[in-house]
C-alpha positions as CSV (number, residue, x, y, z in Angstrom):
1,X,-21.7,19.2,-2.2
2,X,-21.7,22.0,0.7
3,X,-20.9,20.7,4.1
4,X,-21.1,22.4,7.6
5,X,-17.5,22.5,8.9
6,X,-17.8,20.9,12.8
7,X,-14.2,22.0,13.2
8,X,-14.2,26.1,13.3
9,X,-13.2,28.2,16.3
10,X,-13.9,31.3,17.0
11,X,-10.9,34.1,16.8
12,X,-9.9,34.1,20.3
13,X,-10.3,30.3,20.4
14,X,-8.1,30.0,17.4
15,X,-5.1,32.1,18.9
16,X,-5.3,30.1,21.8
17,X,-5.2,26.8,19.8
18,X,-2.3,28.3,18.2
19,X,-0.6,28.4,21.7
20,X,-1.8,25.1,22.5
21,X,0.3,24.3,19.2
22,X,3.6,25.8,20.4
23,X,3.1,24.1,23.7
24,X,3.0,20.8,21.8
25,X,6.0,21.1,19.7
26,X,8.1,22.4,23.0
27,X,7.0,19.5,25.0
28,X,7.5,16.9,22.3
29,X,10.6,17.8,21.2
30,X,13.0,14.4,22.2
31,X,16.9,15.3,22.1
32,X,17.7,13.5,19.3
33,X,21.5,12.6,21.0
34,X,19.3,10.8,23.6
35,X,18.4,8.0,20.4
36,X,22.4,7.6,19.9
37,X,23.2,7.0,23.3
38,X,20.2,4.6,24.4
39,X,20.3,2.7,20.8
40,X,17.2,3.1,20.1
41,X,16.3,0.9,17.3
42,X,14.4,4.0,15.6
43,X,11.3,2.6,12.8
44,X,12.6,-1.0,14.9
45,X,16.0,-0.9,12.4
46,X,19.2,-1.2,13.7
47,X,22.0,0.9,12.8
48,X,22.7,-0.7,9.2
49,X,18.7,-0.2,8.1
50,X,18.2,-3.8,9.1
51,X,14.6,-4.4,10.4
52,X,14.9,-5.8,14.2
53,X,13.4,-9.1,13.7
54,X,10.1,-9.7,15.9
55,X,8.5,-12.5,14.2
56,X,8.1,-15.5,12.6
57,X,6.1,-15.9,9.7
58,X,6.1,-18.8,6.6
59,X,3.8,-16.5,4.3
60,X,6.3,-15.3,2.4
61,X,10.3,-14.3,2.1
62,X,11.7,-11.0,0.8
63,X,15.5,-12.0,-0.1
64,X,17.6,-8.4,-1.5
65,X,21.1,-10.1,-0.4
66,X,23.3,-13.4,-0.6
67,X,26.2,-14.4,1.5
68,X,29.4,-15.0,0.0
69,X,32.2,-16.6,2.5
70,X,30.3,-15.0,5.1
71,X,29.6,-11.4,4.0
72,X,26.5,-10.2,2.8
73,X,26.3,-9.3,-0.7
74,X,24.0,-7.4,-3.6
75,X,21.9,-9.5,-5.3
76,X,19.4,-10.2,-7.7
77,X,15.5,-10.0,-5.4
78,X,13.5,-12.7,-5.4
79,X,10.0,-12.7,-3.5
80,X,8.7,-15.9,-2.5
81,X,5.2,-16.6,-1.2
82,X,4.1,-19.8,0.7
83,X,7.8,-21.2,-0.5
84,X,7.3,-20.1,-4.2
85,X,9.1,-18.1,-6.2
86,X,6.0,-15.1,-7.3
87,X,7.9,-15.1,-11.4
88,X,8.1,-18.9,-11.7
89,X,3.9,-18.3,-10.4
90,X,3.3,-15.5,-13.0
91,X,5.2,-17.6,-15.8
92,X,3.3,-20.7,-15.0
93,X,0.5,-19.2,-15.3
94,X,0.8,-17.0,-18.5
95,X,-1.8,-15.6,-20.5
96,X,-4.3,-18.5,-19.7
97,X,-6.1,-17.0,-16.7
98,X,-5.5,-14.5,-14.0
99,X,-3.4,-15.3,-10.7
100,X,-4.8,-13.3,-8.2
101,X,-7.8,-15.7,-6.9
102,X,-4.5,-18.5,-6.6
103,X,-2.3,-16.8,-5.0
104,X,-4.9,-15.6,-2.3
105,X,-5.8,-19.1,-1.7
106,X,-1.9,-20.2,-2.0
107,X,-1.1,-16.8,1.1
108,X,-3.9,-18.3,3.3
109,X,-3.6,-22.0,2.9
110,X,-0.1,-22.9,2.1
111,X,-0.5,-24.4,-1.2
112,X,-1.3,-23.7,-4.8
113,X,-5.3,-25.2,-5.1
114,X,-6.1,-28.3,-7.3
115,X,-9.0,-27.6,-10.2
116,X,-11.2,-28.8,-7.4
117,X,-10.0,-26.4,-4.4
118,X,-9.8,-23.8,-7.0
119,X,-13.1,-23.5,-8.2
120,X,-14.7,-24.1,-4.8
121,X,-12.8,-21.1,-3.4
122,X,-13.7,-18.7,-6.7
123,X,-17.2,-20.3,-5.5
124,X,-17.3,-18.9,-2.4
125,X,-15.5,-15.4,-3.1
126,X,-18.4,-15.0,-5.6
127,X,-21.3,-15.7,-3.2
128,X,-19.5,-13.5,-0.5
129,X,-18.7,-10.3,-2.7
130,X,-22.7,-8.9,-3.0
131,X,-23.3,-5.5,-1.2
132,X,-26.8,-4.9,-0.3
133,X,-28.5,-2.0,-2.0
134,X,-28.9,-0.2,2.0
135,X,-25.0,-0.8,2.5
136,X,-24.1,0.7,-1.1
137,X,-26.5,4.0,-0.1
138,X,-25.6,4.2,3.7
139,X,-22.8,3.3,3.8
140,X,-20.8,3.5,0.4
141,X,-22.5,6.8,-1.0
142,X,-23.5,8.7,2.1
143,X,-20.8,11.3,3.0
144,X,-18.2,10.3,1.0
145,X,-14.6,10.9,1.9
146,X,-12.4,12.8,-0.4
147,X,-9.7,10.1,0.2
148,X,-11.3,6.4,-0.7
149,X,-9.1,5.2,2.1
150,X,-10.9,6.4,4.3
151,X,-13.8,5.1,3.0
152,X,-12.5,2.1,3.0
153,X,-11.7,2.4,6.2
154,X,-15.4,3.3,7.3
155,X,-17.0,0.5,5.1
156,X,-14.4,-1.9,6.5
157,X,-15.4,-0.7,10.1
158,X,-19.2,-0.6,9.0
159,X,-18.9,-4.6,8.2
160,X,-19.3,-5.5,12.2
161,X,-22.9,-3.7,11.8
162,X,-23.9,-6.4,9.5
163,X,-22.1,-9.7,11.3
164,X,-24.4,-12.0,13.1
165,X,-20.9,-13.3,15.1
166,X,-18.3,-10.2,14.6
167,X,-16.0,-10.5,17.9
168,X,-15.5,-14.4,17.8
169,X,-11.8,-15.0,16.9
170,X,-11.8,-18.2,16.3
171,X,-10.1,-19.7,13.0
172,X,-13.0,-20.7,11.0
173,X,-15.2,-17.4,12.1
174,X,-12.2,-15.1,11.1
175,X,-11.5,-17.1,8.1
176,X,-15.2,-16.6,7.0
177,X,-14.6,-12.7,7.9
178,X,-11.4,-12.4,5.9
179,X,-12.7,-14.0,2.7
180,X,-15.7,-11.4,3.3
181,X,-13.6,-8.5,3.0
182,X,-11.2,-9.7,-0.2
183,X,-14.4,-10.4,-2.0
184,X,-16.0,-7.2,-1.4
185,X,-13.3,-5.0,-1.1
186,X,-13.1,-4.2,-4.6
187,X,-16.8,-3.2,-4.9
188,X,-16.3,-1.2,-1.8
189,X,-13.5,0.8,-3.4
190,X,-14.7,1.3,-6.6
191,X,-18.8,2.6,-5.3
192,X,-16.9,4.8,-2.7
193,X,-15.0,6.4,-5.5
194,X,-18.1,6.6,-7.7
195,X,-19.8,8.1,-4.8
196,X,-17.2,10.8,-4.1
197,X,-17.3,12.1,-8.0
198,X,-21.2,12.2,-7.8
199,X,-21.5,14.0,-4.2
200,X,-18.6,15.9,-4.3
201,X,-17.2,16.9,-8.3
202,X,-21.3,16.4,-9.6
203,X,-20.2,14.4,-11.7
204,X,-22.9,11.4,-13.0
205,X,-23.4,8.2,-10.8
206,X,-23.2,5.2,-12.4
207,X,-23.0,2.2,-10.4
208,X,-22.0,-1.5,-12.4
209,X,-22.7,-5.2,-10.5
210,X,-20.1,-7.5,-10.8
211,X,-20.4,-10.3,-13.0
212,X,-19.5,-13.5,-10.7
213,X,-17.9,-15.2,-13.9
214,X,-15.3,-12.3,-13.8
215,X,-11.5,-12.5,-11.8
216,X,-11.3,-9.4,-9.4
217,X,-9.1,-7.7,-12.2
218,X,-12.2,-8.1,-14.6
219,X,-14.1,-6.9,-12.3
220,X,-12.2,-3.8,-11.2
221,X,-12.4,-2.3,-14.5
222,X,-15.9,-3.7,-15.1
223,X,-17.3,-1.7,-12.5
224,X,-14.9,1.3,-13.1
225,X,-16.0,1.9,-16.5
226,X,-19.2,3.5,-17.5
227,X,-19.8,1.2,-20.3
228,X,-17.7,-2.4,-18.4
229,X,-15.3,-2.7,-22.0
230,X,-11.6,-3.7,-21.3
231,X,-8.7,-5.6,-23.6
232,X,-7.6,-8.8,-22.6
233,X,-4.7,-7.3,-21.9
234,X,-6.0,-4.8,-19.5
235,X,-7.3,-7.2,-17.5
236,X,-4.2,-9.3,-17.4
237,X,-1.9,-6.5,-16.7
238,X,-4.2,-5.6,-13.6
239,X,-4.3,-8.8,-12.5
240,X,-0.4,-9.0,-12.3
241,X,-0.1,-5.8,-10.5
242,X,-2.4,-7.4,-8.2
243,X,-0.9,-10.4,-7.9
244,X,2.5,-8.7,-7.2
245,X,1.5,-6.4,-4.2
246,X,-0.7,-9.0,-2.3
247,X,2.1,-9.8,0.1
248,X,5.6,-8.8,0.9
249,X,6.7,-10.3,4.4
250,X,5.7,-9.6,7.8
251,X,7.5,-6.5,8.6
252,X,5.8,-4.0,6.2
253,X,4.1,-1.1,8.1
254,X,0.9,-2.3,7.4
255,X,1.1,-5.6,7.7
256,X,2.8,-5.6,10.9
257,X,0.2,-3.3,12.1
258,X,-1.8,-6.3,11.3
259,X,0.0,-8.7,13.3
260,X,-0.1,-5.8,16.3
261,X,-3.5,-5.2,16.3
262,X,-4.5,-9.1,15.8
263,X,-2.4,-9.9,19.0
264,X,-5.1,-7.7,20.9
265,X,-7.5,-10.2,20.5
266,X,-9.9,-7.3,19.1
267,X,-11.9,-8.0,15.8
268,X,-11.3,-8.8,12.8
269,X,-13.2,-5.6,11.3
270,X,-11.0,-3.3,13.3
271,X,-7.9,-4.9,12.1
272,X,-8.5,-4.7,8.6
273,X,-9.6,-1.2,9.0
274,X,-6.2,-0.6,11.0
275,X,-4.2,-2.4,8.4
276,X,-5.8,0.0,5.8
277,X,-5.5,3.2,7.6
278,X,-1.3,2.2,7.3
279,X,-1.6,1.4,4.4
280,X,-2.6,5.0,3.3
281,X,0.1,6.5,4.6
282,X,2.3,8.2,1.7
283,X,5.2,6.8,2.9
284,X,3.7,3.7,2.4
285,X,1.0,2.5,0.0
286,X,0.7,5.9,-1.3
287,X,4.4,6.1,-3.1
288,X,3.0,5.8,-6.4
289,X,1.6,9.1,-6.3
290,X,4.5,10.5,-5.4
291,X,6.3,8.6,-8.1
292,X,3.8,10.5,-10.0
293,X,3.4,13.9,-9.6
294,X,7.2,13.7,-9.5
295,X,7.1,12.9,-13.7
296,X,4.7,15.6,-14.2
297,X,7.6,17.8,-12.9
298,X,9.9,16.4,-14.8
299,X,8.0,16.5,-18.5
300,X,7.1,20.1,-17.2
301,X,10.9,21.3,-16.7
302,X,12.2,19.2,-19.4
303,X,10.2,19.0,-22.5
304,X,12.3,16.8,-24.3
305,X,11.7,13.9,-23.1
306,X,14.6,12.0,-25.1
307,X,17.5,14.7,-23.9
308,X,19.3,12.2,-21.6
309,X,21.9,15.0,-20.8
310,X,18.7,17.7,-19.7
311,X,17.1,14.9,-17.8
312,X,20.4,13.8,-15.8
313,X,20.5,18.4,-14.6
314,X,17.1,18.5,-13.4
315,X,17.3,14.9,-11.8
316,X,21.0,16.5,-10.1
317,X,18.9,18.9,-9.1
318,X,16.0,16.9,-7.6
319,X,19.0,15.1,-6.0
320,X,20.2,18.2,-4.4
321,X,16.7,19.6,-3.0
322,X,16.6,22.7,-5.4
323,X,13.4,21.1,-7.7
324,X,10.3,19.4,-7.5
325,X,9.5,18.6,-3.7
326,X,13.0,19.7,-2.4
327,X,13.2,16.4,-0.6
328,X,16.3,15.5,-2.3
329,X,14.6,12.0,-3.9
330,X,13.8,10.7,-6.5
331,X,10.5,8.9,-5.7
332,X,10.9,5.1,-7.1
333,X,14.0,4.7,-6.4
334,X,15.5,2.1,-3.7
335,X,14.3,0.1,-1.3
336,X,15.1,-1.8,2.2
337,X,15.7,-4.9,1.6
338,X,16.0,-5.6,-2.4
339,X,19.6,-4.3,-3.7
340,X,20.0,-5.3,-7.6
341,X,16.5,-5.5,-8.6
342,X,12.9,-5.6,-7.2
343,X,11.4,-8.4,-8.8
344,X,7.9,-7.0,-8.8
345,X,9.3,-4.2,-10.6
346,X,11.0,-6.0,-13.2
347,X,7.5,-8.4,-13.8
348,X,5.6,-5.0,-13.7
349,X,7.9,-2.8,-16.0
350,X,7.5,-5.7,-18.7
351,X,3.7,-5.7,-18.2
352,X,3.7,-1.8,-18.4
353,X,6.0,-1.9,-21.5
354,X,3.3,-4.1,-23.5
355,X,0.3,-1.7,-22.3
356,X,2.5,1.4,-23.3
357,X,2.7,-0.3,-27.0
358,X,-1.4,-0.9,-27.0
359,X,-2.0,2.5,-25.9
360,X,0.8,4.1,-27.9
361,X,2.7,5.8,-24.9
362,X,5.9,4.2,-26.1
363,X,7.9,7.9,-25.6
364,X,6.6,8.2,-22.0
365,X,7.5,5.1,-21.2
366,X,11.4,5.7,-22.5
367,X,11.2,8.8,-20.5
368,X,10.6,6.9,-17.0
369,X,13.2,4.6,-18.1
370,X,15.6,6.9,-18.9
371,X,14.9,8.1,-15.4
372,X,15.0,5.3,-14.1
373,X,18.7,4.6,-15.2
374,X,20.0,7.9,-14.9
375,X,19.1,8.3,-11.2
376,X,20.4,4.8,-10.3
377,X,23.2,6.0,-11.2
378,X,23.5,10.0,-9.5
379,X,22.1,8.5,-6.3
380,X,25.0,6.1,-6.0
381,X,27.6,8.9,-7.0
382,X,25.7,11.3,-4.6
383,X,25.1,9.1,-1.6
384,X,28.7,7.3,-1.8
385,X,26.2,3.7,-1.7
386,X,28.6,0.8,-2.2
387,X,25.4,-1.0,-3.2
388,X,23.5,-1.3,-6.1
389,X,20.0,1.3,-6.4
390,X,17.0,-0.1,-8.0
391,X,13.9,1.1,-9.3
392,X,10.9,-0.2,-6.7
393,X,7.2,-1.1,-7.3
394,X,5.9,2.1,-7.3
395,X,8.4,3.4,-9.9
396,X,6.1,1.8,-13.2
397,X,2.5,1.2,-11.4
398,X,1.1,5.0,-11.2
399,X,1.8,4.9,-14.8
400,X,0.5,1.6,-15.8
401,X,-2.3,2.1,-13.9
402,X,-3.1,5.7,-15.9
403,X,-2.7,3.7,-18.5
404,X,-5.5,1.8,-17.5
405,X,-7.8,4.8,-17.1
406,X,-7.6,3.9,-13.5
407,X,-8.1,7.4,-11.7
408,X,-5.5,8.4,-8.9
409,X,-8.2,8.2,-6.0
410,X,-8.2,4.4,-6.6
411,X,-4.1,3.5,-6.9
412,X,-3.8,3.0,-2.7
413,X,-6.9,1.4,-2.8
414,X,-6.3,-1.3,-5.1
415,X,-3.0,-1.5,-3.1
416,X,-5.5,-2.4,-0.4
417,X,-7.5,-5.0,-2.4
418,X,-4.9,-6.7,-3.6
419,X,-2.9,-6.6,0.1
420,X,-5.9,-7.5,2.1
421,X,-5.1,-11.3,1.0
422,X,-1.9,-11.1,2.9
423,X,-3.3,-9.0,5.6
424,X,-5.7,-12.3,5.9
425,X,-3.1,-14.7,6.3
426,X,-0.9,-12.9,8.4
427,X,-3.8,-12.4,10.9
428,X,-4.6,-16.1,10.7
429,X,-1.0,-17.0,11.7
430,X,-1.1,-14.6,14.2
431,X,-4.4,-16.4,15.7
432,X,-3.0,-20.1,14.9
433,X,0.4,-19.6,16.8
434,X,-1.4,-17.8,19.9
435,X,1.1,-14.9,20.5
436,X,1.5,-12.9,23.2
437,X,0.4,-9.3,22.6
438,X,2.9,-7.1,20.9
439,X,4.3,-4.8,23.2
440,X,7.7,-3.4,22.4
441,X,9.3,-0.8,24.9
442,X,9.9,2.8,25.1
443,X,12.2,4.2,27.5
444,X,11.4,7.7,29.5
445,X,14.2,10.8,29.1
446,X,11.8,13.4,30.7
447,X,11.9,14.4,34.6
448,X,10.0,13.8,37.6
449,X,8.0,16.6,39.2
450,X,6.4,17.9,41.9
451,X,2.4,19.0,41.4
452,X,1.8,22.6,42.4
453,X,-1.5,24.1,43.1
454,X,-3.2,26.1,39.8
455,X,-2.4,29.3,41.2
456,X,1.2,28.7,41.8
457,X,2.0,28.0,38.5
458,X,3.4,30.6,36.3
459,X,5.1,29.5,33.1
């Protein structure tokens, strides 16, 4: 689909944007010595990596590290939400039914549901997930964005339009809100993707209802898919990976952008749609992307995939900023807080191994673990680290969810589906507890001057 650029300049007006340019890197350019000496607790970490701590929040615990006669030590990660541990929920629940409907109602009311509570919440998510046709058309399909996060982001936004009540804040109005947007959210993300392959790749537009029996990880590939046909392990799989990035603490980007945003007192709309614009962010939600288009390298540069000594080269040489992105990392690999092991990585890696045997991807699925070990390995040696480097979320999902047929427009977003139930009960706290707005400080290292008349300037 053509589309009139609103964002040319003519020549002359381009060469004196490009000035404007140079005057914007001069003037924003912060002595970096100036961070050293005033402490400045850049990404709010201290020196160590530590995140400054600037909440409170009993939604769920990230623990990477155990203390042993007072000194912090590597250890095995455990994530716990609302108090329990996410593998004993996963095992508990086990092939019997999907998770992610429980653990959203576990993130926003404390507690795993009864059969009762349960069914009454599936209840309402079902009644609350229908798009009218003029929201799908004008909304959904009208000038879709390239990105689905920022449709997402619009549709989000475009919500308020259709709120009889969308500024009141308080708990019950926001609750109804926030169970709006986890039920629709995956419809939203799925039509916006549909809408960007008709308008913009011409491709055909076929547009699946939900079926209100069906968990959101039904649905998602229900929807997806031009004919709705999934395995039952599909579905479970997705459901997992759902069920895994719904929540990881309060001091995620986006979450936190959550909690900042809330503390404005502004809508509920505008938070979500905040929340999802972090979110987007490839240093964020979008990591699994990176993760892949960093294997395509790799099977590009070492077409045999079993050649353990070829694979530990070119990943040296990813190390050392002479292949793939010359970034120097290998995308996957580490994280802030978990040391030993990322436990959503080690539920996901098992859940990605039994898809790779459905689907017959065994080989590819030795190569990223080859990888996997090799580079935990060169990055310790390479980086001096006297602590353990694991493999993260993001190092399995691009690939599980390929496996899945699931396109690459839609991995952030169904980081944002499954996410938005933690988003919902961080903002809820937020509201609950009544805290002041979030304001943290920035100190000034420019000078004072004096104003001169227009004509008596002349830099």
């Amino acid at each position: 689909m053509e589309r009139d650029s609103m964002m040319k300049l003519s020549k002359e007006r381009q060469e004196m944007f490009n000035e404007m340019v140079e005057f914007c890197m001069a003037s924003g350019a912060i002595d970096q010595n100036l961070y050293i000496e005033y402490d400045v607790k850049r990404g709010l970490r201290d020196a160590s990596g530590k995140g400054v701590l600037t909440g409170l929040t009993e939604i769920s615990d990230v623990v990477g590290s155990k203390i042993v006669d007072g000194v912090k030590e590597p250890a095995e990660g455990n994530l716990y939400y609302q108090g329990y541990n996410v593998k004993d929920i996963i095992k508990a629940i086990g092939n019997r039914r999907f998770a992610f409907e429980e653990v959203t109602y576990l993130l926003m009311f404390g507690e795993l549901p009864n059969k009762q509570q349960f069914e009454n919440f599936c209840g309402i998510l079902s009644d609350l997930q229908e798009l009218s046709s003029d929201f799908v058309r004008d909304v959904l399909l009208h000038n879709p964005s390239v990105n689905v996060m920022n449709s997402l982001q619009k549709a989000t936004l475009s919500l308020y339009s259709y709120d009889e009540d969308p500024e009141e804040i308080s708990v019950s109005n926001v609750l109804r809100q926030c169970l709006q947007i986890i039920a629709k959210l995956p419809l939203m993300s799925v039509y916006g993707y549909h809408g960007y392959r008709h308008f913009s790749l011409n491709e055909n537009l076929v547009i699946r209802n939900p079926i209100k029996e069906y968990s959101t990880a039904e649905n998602i590939l229900n929807m997806l898919r031009p004919d709705g046909k999934f395995t039952p392990l599909e579905a479970q799989v997705l459901d997992v990976a759902l069920v895994l990035h719904a929540e990881h603490g309060g001091g995620n980007n986006s979450t936190f952008t959550t909690h900042v945003v809330t503390s404005t007192g502004t809508d509920t709309y505008s938070a979500m749609a905040a929340s999802i614009a972090s979110l987007k962010g490839p240093k964020h939600g979008g990591a699994n992307l990176k993760v892949q288009k960093m294997f395509d390298d790799i099977k590009a540069n070492v077409p045999d995939w079993s050649d353990k000594k070829a694979l530990k080269v070119y990943l040296a040489k990813i190390l050392d900023k002479a292949a793939f992105d010359n970034a120097g990392l290998v995308y996957g690999m580490g994280h802030a807080v978990y040391t030993e092991s990322d436990p959503r990585e080690v539920i996901l890696k098992e859940c990605t191994r039994k898809l790779a045997k459905e689907k017959g991807r065994m080989d590819e699925f030795d190569l990223y673990e080859s990888v996997e070990k090799i580079s935990a390995k060169l990055i310790a040696e390479r980086r001096k680290l006297h602590k353990p480097v694991c493999a993260n979320v993001d190092f399995y999902s691009g690939f599980m969810y390929s496996m899945l047929g699931i396109p690459e427009e839609l991995f952030t977003p169904i980081f944002a589906i499954a996410r938005v139930s933690g988003w919902s009960a961080h903002r809820l706290e937020e509201l609950v507890n009544k805290g002041k707005i979030i304001r943290p400080a920035y100190k000034y290292v420019g000078t004072h001057k004096e104003v001169l008349a227009m004509d008596e300037r002349f830099w």
